[in-house]
Structures are given as C-alpha cells and as structure tokens.
N, C-alpha and C positions, 0 to 999 in steps of 0.2 A: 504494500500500500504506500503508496508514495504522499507528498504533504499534501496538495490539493486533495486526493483522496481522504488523509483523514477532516481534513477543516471542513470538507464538504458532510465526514461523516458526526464530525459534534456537534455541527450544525442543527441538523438533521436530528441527533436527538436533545439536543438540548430543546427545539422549538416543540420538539412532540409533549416534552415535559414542563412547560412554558415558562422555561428559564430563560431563551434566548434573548438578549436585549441589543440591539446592534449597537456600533460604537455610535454617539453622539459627538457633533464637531465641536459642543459647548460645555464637553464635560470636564475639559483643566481648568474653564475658568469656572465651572459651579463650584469645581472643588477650591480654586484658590479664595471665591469669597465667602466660602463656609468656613476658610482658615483664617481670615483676617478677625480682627476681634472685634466685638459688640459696635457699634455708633453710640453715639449721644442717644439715647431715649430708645433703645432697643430692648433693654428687658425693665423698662419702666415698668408696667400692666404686668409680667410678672411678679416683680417685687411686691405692685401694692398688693397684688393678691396673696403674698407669703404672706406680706406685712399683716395685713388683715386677719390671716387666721393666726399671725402668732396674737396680736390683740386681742383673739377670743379666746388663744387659749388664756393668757395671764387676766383674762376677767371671769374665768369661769364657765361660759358661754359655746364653748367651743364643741364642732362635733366630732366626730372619730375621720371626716375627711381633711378637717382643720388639722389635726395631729400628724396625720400621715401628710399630708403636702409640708408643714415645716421640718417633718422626721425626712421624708424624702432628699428638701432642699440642704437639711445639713450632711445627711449621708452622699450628693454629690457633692457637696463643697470639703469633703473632708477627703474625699477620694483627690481631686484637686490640690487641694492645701497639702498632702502628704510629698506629692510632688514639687511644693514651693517652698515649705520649711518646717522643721520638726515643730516649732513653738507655736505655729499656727493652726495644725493640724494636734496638737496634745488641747489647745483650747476649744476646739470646734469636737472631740473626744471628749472633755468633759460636759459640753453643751449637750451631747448623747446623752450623758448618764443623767444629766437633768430630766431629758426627755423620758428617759425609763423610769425615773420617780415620780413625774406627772401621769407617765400610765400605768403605775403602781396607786397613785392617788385614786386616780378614775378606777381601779377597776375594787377596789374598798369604797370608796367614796361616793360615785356617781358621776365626779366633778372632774374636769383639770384643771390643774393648779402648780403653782412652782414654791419652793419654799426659797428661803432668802439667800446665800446660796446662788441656786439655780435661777434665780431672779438675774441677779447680777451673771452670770457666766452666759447666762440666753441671749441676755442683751447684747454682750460684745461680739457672740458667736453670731447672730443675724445682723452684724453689721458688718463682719467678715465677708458671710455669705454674700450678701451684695459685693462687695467690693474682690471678691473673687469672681465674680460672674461678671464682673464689667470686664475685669480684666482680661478675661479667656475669651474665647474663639468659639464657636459656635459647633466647631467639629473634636473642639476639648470637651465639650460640655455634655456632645451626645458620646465619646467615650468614655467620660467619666461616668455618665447615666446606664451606658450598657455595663461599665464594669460594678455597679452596683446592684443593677440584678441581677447581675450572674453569680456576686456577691450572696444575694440573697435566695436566690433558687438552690446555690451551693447549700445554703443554713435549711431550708424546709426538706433536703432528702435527708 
C-alpha cells in the first residue's frame, strides 16, 4: 500500500466514523487567538457571576450551584497558580479547605457559611482567582479546566 493508498484509506474510515474534519485554512490563527490572553472586559460577566455566588455563599443564601461554581472556579485557579508559584497556589489550597468546612456546615447545618478564618482566606483566594484568569489565555484556562476533571473523574473511581 503505498501513501496515497493509505491517506485515501483513513480517510475513508475516519468519515464513516464521523471523525473526519478536513484541514481549515483559519485554524493557526483560531488557535493563536485562543493563546493570547483575556482583553479588557472579557471575563467580566464571569467574574460577577462567581462574584455573586460567593456573596451568597458568605450571607447564607447560597444554593448547592453557588458552591460548586466558586468550588469549581478555585479548583481551576489552583491548577493554574500551581504553575505560577508555590505561595499562590498553598493560598488558593487553603481557600479549599474553607470551602470543605462551609460544606461541612451545610451538610449539619442547612446553611453555608465560613467561619472567621475562612472568611479572610476566601476573600484573598477570589481575588486571586480573578486576577489569575485575567492573566491566562483562554487555551490555559480550558486546560486547566480539562485537567480538573480528569482530576476529578480520577477521585469518583
């Protein structure tokens, strides 16, 4: 089988299995401005919506979606920060363990809540996480986000 032979044959099964995607002439540059990092006002509407649920979590108010999106936000920000410096990422690690005694609270409680403590540590670890996410690229942020599922599909088997 010679190479046109086989390019003609992965061809061939790759479209039967509808993998095949042919090359695009616009895919260096999709991929170079997924590399460039945030603009001004790009994860604004993000933020305020982290911002928001961490507000309900420190009034009490908060639902089990509010928790998991600021649990989320700092579990890719600490995947990130681990790569930028050990001091950033040990504080964004205890911003975690806050979060596990707020869902420790709620699951005695009813409520979430932070004790004083985790009050202060929340605070400076969500104003990391913004300023980690301004700083990153758009194509750090979705590998940071894939290696924390895999992260976490790792922890459910």
């Amino acid at each position: 089988m010679n190479r046109a032979q086989r390019r003609a044959s992965h061809y061939k099964r790759a479209q039967r299995r509808g993998q095949y995607q042919p090359p695009q002439e616009l895919d260096p540059l999709r991929l170079l401005d997924r590399c460039r990092p945030y603009a001004d006002g790009d994860t604004t509407v993000e933020h305020l919506k982290t911002r928001a649920a961490y507000e309900r979590l420190l009034d009490g108010t908060a639902s089990t979606d509010d928790f998991d999106r600021v649990g989320m936000a700092l579990n890719i920000a600490k995947v990130r920060a681990i790569a930028i410096d050990e001091t950033l990422a040990d504080l964004i690690e205890r911003a975690q363990d806050a979060m596990n005694a707020c869902a420790a609270r709620y699951d005695t409680r009813g409520r979430f809540g932070f004790d004083g403590p985790g009050l202060q540590v929340m605070a400076a670890a969500m104003e990391a996480h913004e300023a980690i996410t301004d700083a990153s690229s758009p194509q750090q942020m979705v590998q940071a986000l894939r290696e924390v599922v895999k992260q976490i599909e790792g922890a459910v088997r």
